[in-house]
C-alpha positions as CSV (number, residue, x, y, z in Angstrom):
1,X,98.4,2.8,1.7
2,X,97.3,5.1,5.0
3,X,94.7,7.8,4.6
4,X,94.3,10.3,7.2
5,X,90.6,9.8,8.7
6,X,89.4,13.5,7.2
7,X,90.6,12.1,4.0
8,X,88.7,8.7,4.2
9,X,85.2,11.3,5.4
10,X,85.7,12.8,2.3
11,X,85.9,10.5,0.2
12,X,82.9,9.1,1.5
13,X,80.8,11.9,1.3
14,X,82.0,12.3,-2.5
15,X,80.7,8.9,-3.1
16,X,77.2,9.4,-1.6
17,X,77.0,12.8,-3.7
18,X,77.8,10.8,-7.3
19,X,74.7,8.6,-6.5
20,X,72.3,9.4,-9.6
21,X,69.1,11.1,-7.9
22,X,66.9,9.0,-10.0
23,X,67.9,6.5,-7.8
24,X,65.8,8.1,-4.8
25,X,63.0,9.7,-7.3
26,X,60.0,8.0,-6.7
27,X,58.1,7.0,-10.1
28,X,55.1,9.5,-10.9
29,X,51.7,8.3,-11.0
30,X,51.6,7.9,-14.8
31,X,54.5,5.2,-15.2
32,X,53.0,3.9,-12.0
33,X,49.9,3.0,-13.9
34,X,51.5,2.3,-17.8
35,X,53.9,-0.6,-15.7
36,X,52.4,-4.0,-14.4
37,X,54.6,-3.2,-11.1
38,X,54.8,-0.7,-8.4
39,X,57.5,0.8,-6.7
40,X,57.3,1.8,-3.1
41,X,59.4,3.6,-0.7
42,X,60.3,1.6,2.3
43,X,63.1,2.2,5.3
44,X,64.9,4.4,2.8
45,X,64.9,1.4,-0.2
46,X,63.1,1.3,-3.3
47,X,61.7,-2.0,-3.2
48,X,59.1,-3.7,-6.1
49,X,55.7,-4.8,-5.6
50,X,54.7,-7.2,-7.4
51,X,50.8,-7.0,-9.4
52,X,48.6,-9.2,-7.4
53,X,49.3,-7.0,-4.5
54,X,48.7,-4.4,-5.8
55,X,44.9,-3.0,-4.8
56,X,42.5,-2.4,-7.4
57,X,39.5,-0.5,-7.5
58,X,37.0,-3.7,-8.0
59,X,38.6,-5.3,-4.4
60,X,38.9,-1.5,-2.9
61,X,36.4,-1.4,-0.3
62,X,34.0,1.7,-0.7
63,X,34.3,4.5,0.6
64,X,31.5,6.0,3.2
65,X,30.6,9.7,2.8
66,X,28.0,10.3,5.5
67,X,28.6,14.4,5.6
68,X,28.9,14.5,1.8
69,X,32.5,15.7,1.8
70,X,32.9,14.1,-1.8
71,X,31.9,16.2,-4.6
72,X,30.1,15.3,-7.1
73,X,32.5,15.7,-9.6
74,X,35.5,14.4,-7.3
75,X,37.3,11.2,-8.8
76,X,35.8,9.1,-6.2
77,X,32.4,9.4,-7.1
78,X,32.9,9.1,-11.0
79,X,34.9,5.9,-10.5
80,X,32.0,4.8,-8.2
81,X,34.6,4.6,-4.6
82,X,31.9,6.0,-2.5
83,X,29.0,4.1,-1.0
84,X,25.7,5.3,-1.5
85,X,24.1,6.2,1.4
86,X,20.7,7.9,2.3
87,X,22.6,11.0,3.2
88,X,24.0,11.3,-0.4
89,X,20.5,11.4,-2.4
90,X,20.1,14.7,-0.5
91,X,22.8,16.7,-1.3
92,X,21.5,19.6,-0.5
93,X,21.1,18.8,3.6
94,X,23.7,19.2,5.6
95,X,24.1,16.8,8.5
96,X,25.0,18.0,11.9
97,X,25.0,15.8,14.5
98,X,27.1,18.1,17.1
99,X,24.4,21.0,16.4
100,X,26.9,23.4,15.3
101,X,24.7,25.4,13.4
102,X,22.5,27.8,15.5
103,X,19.0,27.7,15.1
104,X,19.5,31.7,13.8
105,X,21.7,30.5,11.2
106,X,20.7,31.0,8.0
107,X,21.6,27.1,7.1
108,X,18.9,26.6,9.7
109,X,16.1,28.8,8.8
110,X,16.6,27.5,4.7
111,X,15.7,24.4,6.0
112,X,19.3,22.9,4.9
113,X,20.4,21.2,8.1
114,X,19.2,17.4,8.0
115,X,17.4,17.1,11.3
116,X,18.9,14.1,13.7
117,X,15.5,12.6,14.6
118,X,12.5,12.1,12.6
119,X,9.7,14.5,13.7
120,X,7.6,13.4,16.1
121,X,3.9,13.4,16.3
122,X,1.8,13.1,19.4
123,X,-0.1,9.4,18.4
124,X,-2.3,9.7,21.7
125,X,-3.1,13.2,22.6
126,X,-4.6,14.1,25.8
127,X,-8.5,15.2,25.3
128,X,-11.0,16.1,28.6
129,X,-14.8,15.5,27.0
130,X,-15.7,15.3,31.0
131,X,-13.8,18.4,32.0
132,X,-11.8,16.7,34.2
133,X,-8.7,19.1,33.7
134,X,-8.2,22.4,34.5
135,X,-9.3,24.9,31.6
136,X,-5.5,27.0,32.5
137,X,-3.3,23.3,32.7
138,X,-2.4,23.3,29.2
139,X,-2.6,19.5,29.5
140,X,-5.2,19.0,27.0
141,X,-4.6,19.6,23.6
142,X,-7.5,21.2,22.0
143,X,-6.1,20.7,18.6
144,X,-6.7,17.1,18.7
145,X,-9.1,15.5,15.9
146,X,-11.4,12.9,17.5
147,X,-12.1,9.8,15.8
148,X,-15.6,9.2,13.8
149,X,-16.4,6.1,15.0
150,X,-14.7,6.3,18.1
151,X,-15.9,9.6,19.7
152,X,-14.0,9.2,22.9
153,X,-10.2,8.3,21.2
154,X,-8.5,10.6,19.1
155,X,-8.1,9.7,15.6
156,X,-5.0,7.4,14.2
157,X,-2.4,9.8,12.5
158,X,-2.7,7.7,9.1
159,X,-6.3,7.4,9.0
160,X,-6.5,11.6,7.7
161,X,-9.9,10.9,5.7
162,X,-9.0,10.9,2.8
163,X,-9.8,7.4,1.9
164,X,-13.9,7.0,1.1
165,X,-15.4,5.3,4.0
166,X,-12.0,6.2,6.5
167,X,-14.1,6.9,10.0
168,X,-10.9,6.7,11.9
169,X,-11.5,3.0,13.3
170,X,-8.4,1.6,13.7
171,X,-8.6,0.7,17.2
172,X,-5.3,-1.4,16.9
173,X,-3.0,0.4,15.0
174,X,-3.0,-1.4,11.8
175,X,-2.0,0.7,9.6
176,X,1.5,2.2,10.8
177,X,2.3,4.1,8.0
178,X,0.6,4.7,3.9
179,X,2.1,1.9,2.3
180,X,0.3,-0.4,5.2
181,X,-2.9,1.7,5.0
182,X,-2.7,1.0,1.2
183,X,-2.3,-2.5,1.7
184,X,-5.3,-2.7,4.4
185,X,-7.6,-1.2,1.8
186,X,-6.9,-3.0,-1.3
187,X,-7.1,-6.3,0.5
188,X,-10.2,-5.3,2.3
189,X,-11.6,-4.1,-1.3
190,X,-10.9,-7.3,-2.7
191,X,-12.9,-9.2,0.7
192,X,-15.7,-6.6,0.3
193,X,-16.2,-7.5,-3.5
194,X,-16.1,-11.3,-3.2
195,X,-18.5,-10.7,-0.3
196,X,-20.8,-8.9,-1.7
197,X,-20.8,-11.6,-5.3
198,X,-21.3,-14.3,-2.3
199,X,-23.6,-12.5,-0.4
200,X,-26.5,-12.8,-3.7
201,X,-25.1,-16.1,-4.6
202,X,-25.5,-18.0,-1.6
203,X,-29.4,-17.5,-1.7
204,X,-29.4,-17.6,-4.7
205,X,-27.9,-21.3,-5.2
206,X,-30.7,-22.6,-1.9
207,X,-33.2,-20.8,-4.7
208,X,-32.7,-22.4,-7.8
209,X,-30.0,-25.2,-7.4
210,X,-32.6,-28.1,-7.2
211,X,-34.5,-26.5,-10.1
212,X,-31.4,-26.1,-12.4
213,X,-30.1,-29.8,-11.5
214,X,-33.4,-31.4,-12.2
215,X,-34.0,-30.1,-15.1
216,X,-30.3,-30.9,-16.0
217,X,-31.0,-34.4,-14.8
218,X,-27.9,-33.5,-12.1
219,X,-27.4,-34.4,-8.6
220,X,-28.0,-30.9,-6.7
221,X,-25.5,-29.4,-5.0
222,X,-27.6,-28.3,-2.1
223,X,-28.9,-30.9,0.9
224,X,-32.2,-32.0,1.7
225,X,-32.3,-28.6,4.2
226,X,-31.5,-26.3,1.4
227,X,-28.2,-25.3,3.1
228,X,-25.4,-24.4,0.5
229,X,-22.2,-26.1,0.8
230,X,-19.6,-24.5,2.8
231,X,-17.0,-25.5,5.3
232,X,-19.3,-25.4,8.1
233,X,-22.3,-27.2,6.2
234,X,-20.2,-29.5,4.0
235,X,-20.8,-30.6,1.1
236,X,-17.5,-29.3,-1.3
237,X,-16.5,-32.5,-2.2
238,X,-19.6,-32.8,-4.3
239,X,-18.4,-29.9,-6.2
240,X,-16.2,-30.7,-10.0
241,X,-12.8,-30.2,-9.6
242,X,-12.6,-28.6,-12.7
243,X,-14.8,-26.0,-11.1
244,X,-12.1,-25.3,-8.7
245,X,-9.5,-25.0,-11.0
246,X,-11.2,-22.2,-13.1
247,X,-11.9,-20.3,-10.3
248,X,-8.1,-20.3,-8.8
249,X,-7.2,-19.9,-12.7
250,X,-9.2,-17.0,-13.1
251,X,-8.8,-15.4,-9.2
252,X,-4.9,-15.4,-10.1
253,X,-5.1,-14.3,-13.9
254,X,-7.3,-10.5,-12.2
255,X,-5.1,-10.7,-9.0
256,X,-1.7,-10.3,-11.0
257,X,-3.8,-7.7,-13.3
258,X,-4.3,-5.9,-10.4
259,X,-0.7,-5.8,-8.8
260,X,0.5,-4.8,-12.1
261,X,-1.8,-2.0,-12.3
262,X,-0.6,-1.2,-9.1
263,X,2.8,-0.7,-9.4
264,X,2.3,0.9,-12.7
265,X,3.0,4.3,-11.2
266,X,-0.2,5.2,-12.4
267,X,-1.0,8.9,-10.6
268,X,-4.7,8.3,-10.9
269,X,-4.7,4.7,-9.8
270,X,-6.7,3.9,-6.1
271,X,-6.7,0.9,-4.4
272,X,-9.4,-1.4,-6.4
273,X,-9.1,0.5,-9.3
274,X,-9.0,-2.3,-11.7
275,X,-10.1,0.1,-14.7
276,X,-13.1,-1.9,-14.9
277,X,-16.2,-0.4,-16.4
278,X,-18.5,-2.2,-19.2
279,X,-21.5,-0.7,-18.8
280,X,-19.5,3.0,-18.3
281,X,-21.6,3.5,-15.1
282,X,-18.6,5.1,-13.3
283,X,-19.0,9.0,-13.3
284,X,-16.8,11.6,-14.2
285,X,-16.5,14.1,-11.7
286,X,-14.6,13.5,-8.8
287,X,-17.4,14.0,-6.3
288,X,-19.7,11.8,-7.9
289,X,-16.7,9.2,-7.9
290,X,-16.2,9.4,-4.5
291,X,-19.6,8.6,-3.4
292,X,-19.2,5.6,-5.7
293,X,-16.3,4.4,-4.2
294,X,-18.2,5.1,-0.4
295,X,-21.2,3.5,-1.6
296,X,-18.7,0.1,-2.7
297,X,-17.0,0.2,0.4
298,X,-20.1,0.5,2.5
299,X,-22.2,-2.3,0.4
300,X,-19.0,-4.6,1.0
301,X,-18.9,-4.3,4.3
302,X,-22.6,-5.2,4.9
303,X,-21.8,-8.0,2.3
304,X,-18.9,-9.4,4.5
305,X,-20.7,-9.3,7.7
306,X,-23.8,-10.2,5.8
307,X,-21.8,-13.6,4.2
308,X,-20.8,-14.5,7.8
309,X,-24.0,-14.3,9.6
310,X,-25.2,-16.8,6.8
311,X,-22.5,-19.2,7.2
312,X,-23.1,-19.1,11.1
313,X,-26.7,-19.6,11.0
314,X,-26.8,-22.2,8.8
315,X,-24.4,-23.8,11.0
316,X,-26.7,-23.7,14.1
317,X,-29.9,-24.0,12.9
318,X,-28.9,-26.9,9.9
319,X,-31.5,-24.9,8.1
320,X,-31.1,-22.6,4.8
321,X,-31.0,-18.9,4.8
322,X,-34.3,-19.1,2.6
323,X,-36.1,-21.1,4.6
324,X,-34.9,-19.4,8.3
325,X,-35.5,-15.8,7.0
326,X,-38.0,-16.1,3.5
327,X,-38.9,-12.8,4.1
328,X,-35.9,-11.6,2.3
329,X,-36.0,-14.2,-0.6
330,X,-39.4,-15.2,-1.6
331,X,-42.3,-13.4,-2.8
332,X,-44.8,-11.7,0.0
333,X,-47.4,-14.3,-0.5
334,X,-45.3,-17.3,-0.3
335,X,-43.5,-16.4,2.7
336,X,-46.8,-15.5,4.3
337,X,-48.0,-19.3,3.1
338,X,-44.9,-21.0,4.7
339,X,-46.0,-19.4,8.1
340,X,-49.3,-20.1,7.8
341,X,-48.5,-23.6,7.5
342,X,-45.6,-23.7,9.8
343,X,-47.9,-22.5,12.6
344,X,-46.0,-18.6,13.2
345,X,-49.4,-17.6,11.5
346,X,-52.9,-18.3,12.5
């Protein structure tokens, strides 16, 4: 049989139009879920997908919202598809990296703008106690606070004071921010009391360590120069191991008391604060407290300069504290007697 060709065009183009249009209808998002496959739209075909290639939102990677453009009531962030960034636990700053906002604007001046840089602080300001510069230079900045123990340097920016016994000596720059400056002054609160309990129980032992052991019927711990032993003098073998292992037991049983109390969030907790009071000698108005806490922090640090003058100059002169200085250990008349006899006194 012969068709003319604008017969066999139209018969074409009838068949094309009898195609069902579910046959080109994409599946909604519904029956795209409720099925275990997918259908997808490629070159013009309908073709399946099967399930394990389909993504999921566990192996999604998540999504980064650095400008907060994500609400917080947006799909994304309730199924947990956005990354949590710093930017996002401020979500009322606005980041503008291209400075789009003018300084006039009222984003601006309502402080809403996240600035690009963190603020910076003059660490070394220039100071003139000789006059050197010109009164008219502006190159000396007379706002500066000068250091209390270091007249001539300006004071370290974490050092503020407000710490009892804080002189602004930090000649090396320690304490870079307040969690180091913390750390500084609980460990040196910790050195200052352990100083200060060796500091009266060195002399102490050279005193009465002889007198205990013999009338213990022990060997004494001391030698025959009354030197205490230490690392420098010896000696710490002599000492019972199980004397070592209640110290370390009890050191570690008040050091995790203390890092607990620490990190207790505690708003009235201070570095050594170990809420430690027996005899309730600590007072209870702040101003009185602080000049407790400066008369600790002072005493310790005598103690631990104290502690190692005693270890040096037992080391040296392979005599006792007692017996190089009496004058701070024994009674008026007995030191006065041991010179006598020693020839210092005629």
């Amino acid at each position: 049989m012969n068709f003319h060709p604008s017969t066999l065009l139209s018969l074409s183009m009838v068949a094309a139009f009898s195609v069902p249009a579910a046959a080109f209808q994409m599946p909604s998002s519904s029956s795209i879920r409720a099925h275990s496959t997918t259908f997808m739209r490629m070159n013009n075909e309908i073709v399946e997908v099967p399930e394990e290639a389909q993504p999921t939102s566990s192996s999604r990677a998540p999504l980064r919202d650095p400008m907060g453009l994500y609400s917080a009531n947006s799909e994304e962030r309730k199924n947990g598809l956005i990354e949590t960034t710093e930017e996002v636990s401020e979500p009322n700053k606005i980041y503008d990296p291209l400075n789009l906002y003018p300084s006039d604007s009222e984003e601006r001046k309502n402080g809403m703008v996240k600035s690009i840089e963190p603020e910076v602080v003059v660490a070394n300001a220039v100071v003139d106690p000789m006059g050197l510069y010109d009164s008219d230079s502006g190159e000396v900045d007379s706002d500066a606070i000068m250091s209390q123990a270091l007249p001539f340097a300006t004071r370290p920016l974490m050092l503020t004071g407000e710490l009892p016994g804080d002189a602004g000596f930090d000649p090396l720059g320690f304490a870079k921010s307040r969690e180091d400056l913390m750390n500084y002054r609980e460990a040196e609160i910790k050195h200052a009391r352990l100083a200060m309990l060796a500091a009266a129980g060195w002399p102490l032992s050279e005193l009465f360590d002889k007198k205990i052991a013999l009338a213990l019927h022990l060997t004494p711990l001391v030698d025959s120069s009354d030197r205490a032993p230490s690392i420098l003098n010896g000696g710490l073998g002599k000492v019972n191991p199980f004397y070592w292992i209640a110290v370390l037991g009890a050191a570690s049983a008040i050091e995790f008391y203390g890092i607990n109390r620490s990190k207790s969030g505690d708003e009235s907790y201070f570095p050594g604060n170990l809420g430690f009071d027996p005899l309730g000698v600590y007072p209870k108005n702040e101003a009185d407290q602080k000049n407790m806490q400066l008369a600790e922090i002072k005493n310790g640090r005598l103690a631990m300069i104290a502690i190692f003058g005693f270890a040096i100059q037992e080391f040296v002169s392979k005599s006792g504290v007692i017996d190089e200085t009496p004058f701070f250990f024994l009674p008026l008349a007995e030191t006065l007697k041991m010179y006598t006899n020693s020839g210092y006194l005629n």
